[in-house]
Residue, then its C-alpha position, 0 to 999 in steps of 0.5 A: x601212062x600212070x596205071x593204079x591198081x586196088x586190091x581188097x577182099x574180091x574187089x581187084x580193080x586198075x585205073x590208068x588216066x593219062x591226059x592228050x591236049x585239052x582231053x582227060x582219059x581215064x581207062x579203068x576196070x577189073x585187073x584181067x580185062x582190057x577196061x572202059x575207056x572214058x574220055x572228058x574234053x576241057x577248053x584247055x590243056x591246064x583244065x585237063x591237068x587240073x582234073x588229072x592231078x586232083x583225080x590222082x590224088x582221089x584214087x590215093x587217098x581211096x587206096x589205089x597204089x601206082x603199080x609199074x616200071x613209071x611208078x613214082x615217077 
């Protein structure tokens, strides 16, 4: 799984979104913590990638940064 993290000032923040058949998950909160968990069904498995791509892209250009040994990849 992905994990992005933001770090500035006091805000230190991870979001992680991975994506199960027709499911987008996204597991997100303060870097320490075990997060929330969200989840959003779509009526296939390319609507779900869609919205992961186009979130992954969101996160980036917020400042986010992929963190991890999958990081890039």
């Amino acid at each position: 799984m992905r994990r992005f993290e933001f770090v500035d000032g006091n805000s230190s923040k991870f979001w992680m979104p991975e994506v199960q058949g027709a499911t987008f998950i996204v597991t997100y909160g303060r870097i320490g913590t075990a997060g929330q968990r969200k989840e959003k069904v779509f009526p296939d498995e390319d609507a779900a990638l869609k919205e992961y791509t186009k979130k992954v892209a969101e996160k980036v250009r917020e400042g986010y940064a992929e963190v991890g040994a999958e990081a890039g990849s």
